[in-house]
C-alpha positions in Angstrom: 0.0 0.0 0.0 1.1 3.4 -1.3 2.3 5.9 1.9 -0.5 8.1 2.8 0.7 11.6 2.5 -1.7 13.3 5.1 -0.1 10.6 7.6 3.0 11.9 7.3 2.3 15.8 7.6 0.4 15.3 11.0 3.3 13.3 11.9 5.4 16.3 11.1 3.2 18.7 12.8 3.3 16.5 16.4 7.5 16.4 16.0 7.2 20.4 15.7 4.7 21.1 18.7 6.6 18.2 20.7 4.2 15.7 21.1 5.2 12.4 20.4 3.5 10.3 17.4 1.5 8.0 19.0 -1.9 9.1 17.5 -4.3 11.7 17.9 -5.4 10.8 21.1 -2.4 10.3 22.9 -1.3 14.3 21.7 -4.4 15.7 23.4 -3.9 13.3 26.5 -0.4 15.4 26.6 -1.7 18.8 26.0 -3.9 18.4 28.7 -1.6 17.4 31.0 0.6 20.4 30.0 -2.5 22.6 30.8 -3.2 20.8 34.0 0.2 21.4 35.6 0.9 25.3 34.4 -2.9 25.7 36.3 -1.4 23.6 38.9 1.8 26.2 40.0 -0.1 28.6 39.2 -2.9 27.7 41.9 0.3 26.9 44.5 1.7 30.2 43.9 -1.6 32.2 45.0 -1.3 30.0 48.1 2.1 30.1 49.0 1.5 34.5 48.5 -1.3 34.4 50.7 0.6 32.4 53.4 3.1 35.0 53.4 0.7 38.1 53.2 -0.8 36.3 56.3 2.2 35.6 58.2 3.5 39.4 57.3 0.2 40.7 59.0 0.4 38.5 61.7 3.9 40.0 62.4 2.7 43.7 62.8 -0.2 42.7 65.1 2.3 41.3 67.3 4.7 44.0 66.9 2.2 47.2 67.9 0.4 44.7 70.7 4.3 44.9 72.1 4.8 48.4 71.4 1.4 49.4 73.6 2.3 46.9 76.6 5.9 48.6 76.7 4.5 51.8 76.9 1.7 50.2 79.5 4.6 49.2 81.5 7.0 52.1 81.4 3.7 54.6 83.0 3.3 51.8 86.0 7.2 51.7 86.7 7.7 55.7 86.3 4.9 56.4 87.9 3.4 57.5 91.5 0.4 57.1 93.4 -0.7 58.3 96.6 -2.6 56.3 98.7 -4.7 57.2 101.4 -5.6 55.0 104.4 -8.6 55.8 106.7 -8.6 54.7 110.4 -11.9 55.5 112.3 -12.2 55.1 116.2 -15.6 54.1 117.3 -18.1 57.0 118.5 -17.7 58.4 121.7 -19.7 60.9 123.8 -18.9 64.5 124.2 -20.6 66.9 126.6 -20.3 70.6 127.8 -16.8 71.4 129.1 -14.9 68.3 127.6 -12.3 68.3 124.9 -11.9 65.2 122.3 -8.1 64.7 121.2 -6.0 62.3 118.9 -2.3 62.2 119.5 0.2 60.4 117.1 3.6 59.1 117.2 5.5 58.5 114.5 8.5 55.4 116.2 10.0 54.3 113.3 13.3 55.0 114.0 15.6 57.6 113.5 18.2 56.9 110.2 21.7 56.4 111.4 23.7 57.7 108.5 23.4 61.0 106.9 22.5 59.9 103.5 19.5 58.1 105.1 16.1 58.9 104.0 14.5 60.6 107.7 11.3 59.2 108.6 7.8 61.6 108.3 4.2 60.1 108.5 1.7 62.9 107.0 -2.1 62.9 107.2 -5.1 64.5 108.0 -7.6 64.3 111.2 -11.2 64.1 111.0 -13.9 64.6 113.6 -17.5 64.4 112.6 -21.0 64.4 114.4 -23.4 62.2 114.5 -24.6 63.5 111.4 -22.0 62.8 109.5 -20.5 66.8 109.2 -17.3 67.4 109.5 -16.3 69.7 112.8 -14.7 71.7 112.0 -12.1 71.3 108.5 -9.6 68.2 108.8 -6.8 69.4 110.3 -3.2 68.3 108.5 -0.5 66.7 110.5 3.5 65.5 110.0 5.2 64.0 112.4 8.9 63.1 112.1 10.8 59.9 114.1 9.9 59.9 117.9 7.4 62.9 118.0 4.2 63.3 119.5 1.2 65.6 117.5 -1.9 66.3 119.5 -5.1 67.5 117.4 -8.1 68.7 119.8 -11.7 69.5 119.6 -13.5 71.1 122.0 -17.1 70.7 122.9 -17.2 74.1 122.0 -16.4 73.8 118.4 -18.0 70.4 117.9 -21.2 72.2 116.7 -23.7 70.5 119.3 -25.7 72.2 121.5 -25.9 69.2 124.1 -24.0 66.1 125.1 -23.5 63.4 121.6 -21.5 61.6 119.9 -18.6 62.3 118.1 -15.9 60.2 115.7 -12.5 60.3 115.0 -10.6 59.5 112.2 -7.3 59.5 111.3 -6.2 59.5 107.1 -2.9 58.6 106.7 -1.1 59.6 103.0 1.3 57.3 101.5 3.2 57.5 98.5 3.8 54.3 96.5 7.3 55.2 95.3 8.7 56.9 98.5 11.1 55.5 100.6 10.5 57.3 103.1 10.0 55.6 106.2 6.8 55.7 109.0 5.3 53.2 111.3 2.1 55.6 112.9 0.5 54.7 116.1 -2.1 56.9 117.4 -4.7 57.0 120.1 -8.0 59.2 121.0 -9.2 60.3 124.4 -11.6 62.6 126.2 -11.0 64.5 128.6 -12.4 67.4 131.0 -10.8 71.0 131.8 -9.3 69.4 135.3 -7.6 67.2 132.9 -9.4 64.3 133.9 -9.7 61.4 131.0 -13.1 59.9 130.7 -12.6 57.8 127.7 -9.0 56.5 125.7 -9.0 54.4 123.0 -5.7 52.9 121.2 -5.2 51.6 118.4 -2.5 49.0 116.5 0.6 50.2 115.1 0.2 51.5 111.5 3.0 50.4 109.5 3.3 51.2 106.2 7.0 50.6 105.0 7.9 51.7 101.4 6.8 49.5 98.2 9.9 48.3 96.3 9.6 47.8 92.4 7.6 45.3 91.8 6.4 44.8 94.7 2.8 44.9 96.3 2.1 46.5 99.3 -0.4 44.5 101.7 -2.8 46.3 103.8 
């Protein structure tokens, strides 16, 4: 049989395009596959780019979540706060010709070197009547290592017309970041103008040393 001409010019088409000349069916088997895989790297590129575009964003958050609990920190550590601490006595009666007093003491003791910080407790003290007003303004104290600070109120200035009740308080101001040292004890009594005491009530020693970085102070 003579050679079929058309045979032999497909073959020469499939050795040009690089497909191998094993029929018509097995060149469009291989062009597919061809298609397949370019789709397929193409498909693992858009993945691999979105991995990274994730990881890159993932990177920042973390970054500026750092940056704000730096900053967080570095306001707590440079910081002060002042604390104030509020001791009440229980009420206690005050009548015509008697005088209500709180004395403190400050006996933390006194620094033995000169580059020693020199202990001060500082406050305020409060008396109020039994309707809760304030006679008269709180009256500001400071009292250094071994001294004694008496603040009265007499039965004149209490604002009552008859015998009631009173109550002291004493608020005591600490700073956080001072290392300056106070133990306070103070005590209330009542008294007449002979000087007699009627009533004296004590109280527990006070301490509050200074908070050291990091630390927490417990009340």
């Amino acid at each position: 049989m003579p050679p079929n001409p058309d045979r032999n010019r497909i073959g020469g088409v499939r050795g040009r395009v690089g497909l191998p000349d094993a029929g018509p069916s097995a060149g469009l088997a291989a062009m597919r596959s061809q298609g397949f895989g370019t789709r397929r790297r193409s498909l693992l590129n858009l993945i691999e780019e979105a991995e990274i575009s994730m990881k890159r964003a993932f990177l920042c958050i973390l970054a500026v979540a750092g940056f704000g609990c730096a900053c967080a920190f570095g306001q707590g550590e440079t910081g002060t706060v002042t604390v104030t601490q509020d001791f009440v006595f229980p009420p206690v009666g005050l009548a015509s010709g008697e005088t209500a007093a709180v004395s403190l003491v400050n006996i933390a003791p006194a620094p033995t070197t000169a580059t020693a910080t020199a202990p001060s407790c500082t406050g305020t003290v409060t008396f109020a009547n039994a309707a809760g007003t304030i006679k008269p303004t709180p009256t500001a104290f400071t009292v250094g290592s071994g001294q004694i600070e008496t603040i009265s109120l007499q039965f004149a200035n209490s604002g009552l017309t008859a015998r009631g009740e009173i109550v002291a308080s004493v608020q005591q101001t600490t700073t956080r970041s001072s290392t300056t040292p106070c133990s306070l004890l103070f005590s209330l009594e009542v008294f007449d103008s002979s000087g007699e005491t009627h009533v004296f009530l004590g109280n527990a020693s006070a301490t509050t040393p200074p908070a050291k970085n990091g630390e927490q102070e417990h009340w």
